[in-house]
Phi, psi and omega in degrees: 000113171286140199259124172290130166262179189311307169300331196261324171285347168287312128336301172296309174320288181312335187278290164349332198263306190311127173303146150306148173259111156108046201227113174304148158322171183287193176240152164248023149279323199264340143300310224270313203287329186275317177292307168300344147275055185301121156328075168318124143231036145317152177266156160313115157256140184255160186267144207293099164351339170281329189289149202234160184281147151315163155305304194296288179333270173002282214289324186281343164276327192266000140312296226278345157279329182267325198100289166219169182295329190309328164305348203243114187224155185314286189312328191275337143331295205287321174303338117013295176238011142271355156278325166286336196274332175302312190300341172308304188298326179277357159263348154322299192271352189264344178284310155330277228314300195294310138008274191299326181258001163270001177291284228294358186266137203280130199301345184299303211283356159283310228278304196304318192262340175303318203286333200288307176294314172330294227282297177305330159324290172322293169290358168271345195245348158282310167325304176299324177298316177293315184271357161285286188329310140008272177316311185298303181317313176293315163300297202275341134338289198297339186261009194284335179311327214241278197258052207311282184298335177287316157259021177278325181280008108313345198249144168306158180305307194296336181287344182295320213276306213288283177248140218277156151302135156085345182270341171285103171238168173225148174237164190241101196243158193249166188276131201287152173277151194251152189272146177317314199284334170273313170349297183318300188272358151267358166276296203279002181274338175254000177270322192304310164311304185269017165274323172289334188257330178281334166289323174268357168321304194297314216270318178276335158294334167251352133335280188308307195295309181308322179264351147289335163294335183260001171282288192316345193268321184261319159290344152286278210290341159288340185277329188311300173288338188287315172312311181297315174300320163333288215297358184232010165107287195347146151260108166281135166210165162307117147344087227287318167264014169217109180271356171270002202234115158274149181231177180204147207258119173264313171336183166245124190269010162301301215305185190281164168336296180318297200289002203249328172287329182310251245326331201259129168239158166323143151254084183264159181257107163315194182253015188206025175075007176279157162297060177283113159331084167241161202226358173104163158316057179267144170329091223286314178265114214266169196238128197240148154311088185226183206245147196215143166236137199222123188237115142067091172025020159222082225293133233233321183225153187217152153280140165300151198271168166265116170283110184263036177233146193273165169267139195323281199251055159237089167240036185280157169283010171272303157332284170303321161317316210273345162312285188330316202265293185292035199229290170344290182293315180294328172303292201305318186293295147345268167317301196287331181289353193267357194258333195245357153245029188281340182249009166255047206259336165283030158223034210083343194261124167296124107335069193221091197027293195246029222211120170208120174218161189220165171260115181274006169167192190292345178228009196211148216211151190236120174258165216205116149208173168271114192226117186301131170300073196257192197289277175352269199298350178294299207299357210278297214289334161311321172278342197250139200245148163228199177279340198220034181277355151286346167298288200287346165280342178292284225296314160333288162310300152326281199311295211295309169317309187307306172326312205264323159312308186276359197267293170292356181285301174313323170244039112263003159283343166250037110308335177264130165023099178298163152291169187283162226259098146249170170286345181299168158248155179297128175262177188261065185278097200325143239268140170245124201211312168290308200308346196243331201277304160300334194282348178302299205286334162256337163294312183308301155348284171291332144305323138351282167322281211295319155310315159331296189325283216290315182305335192273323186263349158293306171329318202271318235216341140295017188245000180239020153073355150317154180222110154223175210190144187220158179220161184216098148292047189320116219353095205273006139318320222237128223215125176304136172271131172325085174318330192259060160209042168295267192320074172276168183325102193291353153295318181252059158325335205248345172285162204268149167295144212301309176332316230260274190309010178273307176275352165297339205262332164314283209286020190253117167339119157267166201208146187230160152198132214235117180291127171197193208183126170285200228251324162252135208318328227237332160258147214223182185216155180227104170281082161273108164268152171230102182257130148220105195263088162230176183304302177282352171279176211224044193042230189276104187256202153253122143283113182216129176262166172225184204191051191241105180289032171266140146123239168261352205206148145280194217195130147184157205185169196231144146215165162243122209218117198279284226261164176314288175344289196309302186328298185296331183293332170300327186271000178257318182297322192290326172304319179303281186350279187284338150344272193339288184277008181271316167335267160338324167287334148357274209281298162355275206301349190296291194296351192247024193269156170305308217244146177294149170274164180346135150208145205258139187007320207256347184275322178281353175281323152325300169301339175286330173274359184259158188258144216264146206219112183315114180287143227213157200266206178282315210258056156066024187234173194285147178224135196279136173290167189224210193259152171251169213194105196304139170276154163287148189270149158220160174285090180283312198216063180317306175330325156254014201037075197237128189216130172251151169220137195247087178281108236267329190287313186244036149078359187212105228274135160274128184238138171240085159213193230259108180236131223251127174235171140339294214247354189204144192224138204223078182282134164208121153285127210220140176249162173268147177100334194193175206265183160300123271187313183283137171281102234242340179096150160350310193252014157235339171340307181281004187253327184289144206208051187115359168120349169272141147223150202270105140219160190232170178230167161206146180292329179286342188291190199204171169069171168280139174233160159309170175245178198282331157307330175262334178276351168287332221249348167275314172306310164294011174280169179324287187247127184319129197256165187277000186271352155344000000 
């Protein structure tokens, strides 16, 4: 009850006391009525707060607020009074509130709302005032029989004019007895009923028992499978907007947000206690990965699909988790090749809605897409064999590990110490999964060419009796990791499991480095590629140092080279070069040997058919032969392969030049000035041409050839020899 002050009740009286405007005066049945009814609004007197309750008082409030004791526990005491105490603090603050708005509410709108409170005042205690009356007009009706003048002075004038004294009365009447025989048939009517109310009890009591032995029966076998799945590793948990609802996280909680709530599904109870999988809004067809190899507009290798479908008679709900999950994996996989190459489009790799492809090499392209799993596409495509379904079963197979790599990568950094709390946000970086497979596939690609390259013109310049030579180091990061540490250690806690570091050693630029030696025992050569496919890498380059002491100086220089082209023209021009200055020594060591070099079965058959033919000066006239006597070579123009021999006796310079391929190696010699002077015989006859002769090596040719040494050692002579 709220204690009213003195002052305020005082106040009420007086608004109270003031007539309504347009209002009759009282009555003076209703003044009579008023003296003898008094309003109490006087406080209560209460007894001093100091004063402590009896026991039974206690015991009869907390009856009758609590019920029994058995309801009153410490907690729910104490949630009580951490519930008053919030409603305090918060009427504390609805009081402040009200406080502030009422300074700021305008003195009209206090005087407009007290008169609004009057006024309802006022009508409730005339409405309570009408219905005393009522009341009263009703008693003194009922006593006017017995006590006519005692209640005529209590009834109102209208109750007077309306109804006479004495016509309302009470009486007491008694009930008549009933005969044995309805007695009888109320007994037995009521034994009937509750034999009829006890029959359908039973009956609905062995309903319930029945249907509780089949609740109870489908709930063992639903907690049963839910045990069995705990017991096999699933994570069971609650359902985050159905907290009555378990659910077991078939997903991966690496993954991104989106895939990681799909990842949870329902556990609902079927009508016979099974387990039923809901999963939510999903894709009714479910979908797999596959790898396409695609040569010269025609697909050429294909991956096999993943069967995501159960088998007739595999229907376990384990089975379908791992179904689900692997539905998943495959969505996730996707999605992450599709995010990570949206930030690789310079280095080639496409993006086109369900399509994702790149170049794996000079001629063969690898395609990436989703393909739904009906009967059609397993037998069409399972069945059908190409040349290259082992690449694309590699890049297939790569993804998905790659995938289960960065899954673990991921959770063990949010295992570790989170970092300290910035305002920046964490970035989200995408997974790297194309990225290790092109940079595999263009780096292999780009060793290939060179090793090709360098073996076909190492071939070419052994077959003209040269010595040169190459090593091939192939990606000397990726490196097998030391097996006899899988476990770790409890001194080294942070080492990675033998797998883990297998595949790290991938996702590092990769770098080769190819080894060689030019044309002279001292000069060399060093090749590094180095591919690195990231937003910031610049794919595959080259690096190549040289080393070359032919000439008056040694030399060495570096360059780096994004294309094939530039490379191979630099390794040919370095070849010419030192060629160039290997010649003169060539040609030296030739002439000054004892014994003439070799010559074989068809060079002498050469010799036999050729005819001996006057050699004629620059001025037509005849010249008798003489000893021949190697002229010196000197180098005009390394850069082109250009070699002068200056013959001081017959007045006139040999031009030699060297023109250097992959597959072909090519010399041709000229005298300046005048025509061919030699008799060359049949069998240079077609190669001379204007006074040039001509010979080559070639990697494709066949039979015996000269070497560049015994044809040097024939060129430098004076005079052109018939062993040509």
């Amino acid at each position: 009850m709220h204690r009213y002050h003195r002052t305020d009740l005082q106040e009420a009286l007086e608004v109270l006391e003031q007539p309504k405007p347009n209002q009759l005066p009282p009555t003076p049945q209703a003044v009579k009525m008023e003296e003898s009814f008094p309003l109490p609004l006087r406080p209560f007197i209460q007894k001093s707060a100091r004063e402590p309750d009896s026991l039974p008082i206690r015991i009869a409030q907390i009856n009758s607020q609590r019920g029994s004791f058995r309801n009153v526990t410490e907690q729910s005491l104490q949630a009580e009074i951490d519930a008053q105490r919030a409603r305090a603090a918060a009427g504390l603050e609805a009081e402040e509130t009200e406080e502030t708005e009422s300074q700021e509410v305008k003195s009209t709108d206090r005087l407009e709302q007290l008169f609004k409170s009057r006024a309802e005042i006022v009508d409730f205690v005339a409405q309570a005032h009408a219905e005393a009356n009522y009341a009263l007009d009703l008693v003194s009706l009922l006593i006017s029989k017995y006590t006519p003048r005692q209640a005529e002075i209590s009834m109102s004038p209208y109750l007077k004019q309306k109804a006479p004294l004495g016509s309302l009365g009470i009486d007491i009447i008694k009930t008549p007895e009933k005969t044995e025989s309805a007695q009888k048939e109320i007994v037995d009517l009521s034994r009937g009923w509750k034999l009829e109310t006890f029959d359908f009890a039973a009956n609905k009591l062995l309903q319930a028992a029945s249907r509780l032995e089949q609740e109870v029966a489908a709930e063992t076998k639903y907690w049963a499978d839910v045990l069995s799945i705990k017991e096999k590793g699933w994570k069971i948990c609650r359902i985050p907007r159905e907290r009555q609802t378990l659910g077991v996280q078939c997903g991966f909680l690496e993954a991104t947000p989106t895939l990681r709530d799909r990842g949870l599904a329902a556990l609902r109870r079927g009508d016979g206690g099974d387990l039923i999988l809901d999963r939510g809004l999903q894709p009714s067809q479910p979908r797999s990965l596959r790898v396409r190899v695609q040569q010269h507009d025609q697909i050429v290798g294909c991956s096999k699909l993943i069967s995501l479908e159960l088998a007739p008679g595999d229907d376990t709900i384990e089975h379908r988790i791992r179904l689900a999950r692997d539905v998943l994996y495959e969505e996730e996989l996707f999605h992450e090749l599709n995010r990570e190459a949206r930030t690789l489009l310079q280095h080639g790799i496409q993006s086109k809605e369900n399509l994702i492809q790149f170049q794996a090499s000079d001629n063969q392209q690898i395609l990436i897409d989703m393909v739904g799993l009906d009967a059609y596409n397993i037998s069409d495509l399972n069945q059908q064999e190409h040349a290259e379904d082992a690449l694309a079963e590699a890049v297939a197979q790569s993804l998905r590990l790659l995938l289960s790599h960065a899954h673990r990568k991921k959770y063990r950094r949010r295992a570790r110490i989170p970092p300290p709390v910035t305002l920046k946000r964490r970035p989200n970086p995408e997974y790297s999964l194309i990225r290790p497979i092109v940079s595999y596939l263009q780096h292999k690609s780009a060793l290939q060419w060179l090793r090709s390259f360098l073996s076909t013109i190492t071939r070419t310049l052994q077959l003209a009796g040269l010595k040169c030579k190459h090593d091939v180091s192939p990606l000397i990061f990726v490196r097998l990791p030391p097996m006899n540490k899988t476990i770790p250690s409890p001194s080294e806690p942070d080492t990675l499991p033998f797998v883990e570091r297998l595949v790290d050693t991938f996702l590092t630029p990769l770098e080769s480095i190819v080894t060689g030696t030019f044309l002279s025992p001292t000069s060399n050569f060093k090749i590094r590629i180095v591919t690195n496919i990231s937003p910031n890498g610049y794919g595959t380059e080259f690096e190549i140092a040289t080393n070359m002491t032919s000439g008056s100086r040694t030399k060495s220089s570096s360059s780096r080279f994004g294309l094939r082209d530039d490379l191979q023209q630099l390794l040919l021009h370095r070849f010419t070069i030192d060629l160039v200055y290997l010649i003169p020594t060539l040609a030296w060591d030739t002439g000054t040997e004892s014994s003439p070099p070799p010559i074989s079965s068809q060079q002498k058959q050469e010799q036999g058919q050729a005819q001996v033919q006057t050699e004629q000066t620059h001025f037509n006239t005849p010249v008798q032969p003489r000893a021949s006597h190697p002229t010196p070579w000197t180098p005009t123009s390394p850069e082109n392969g250009e070699l002068v021999a200056s013959s001081p006796t017959q007045r006139r310079s040999k031009k030699l030049n060297i023109d250097l391929r992959p597959e072909r190696l090519t010399i041709q010699c000229q005298w300046l000035g005048a025509g061919l002077d030699a008799n060359l015989g049949e069998a240079l006859e077609s190669m001379a041409r204007g006074g040039n002769v001509i010979y080559s090596w070639s990697d494709d040719g066949g039979g015996e050839e000269k070497t560049l040494q015994s044809v040097m050692g024939l060129l430098s002579q004076s005079e052109t020899r018939p062993e040509l």
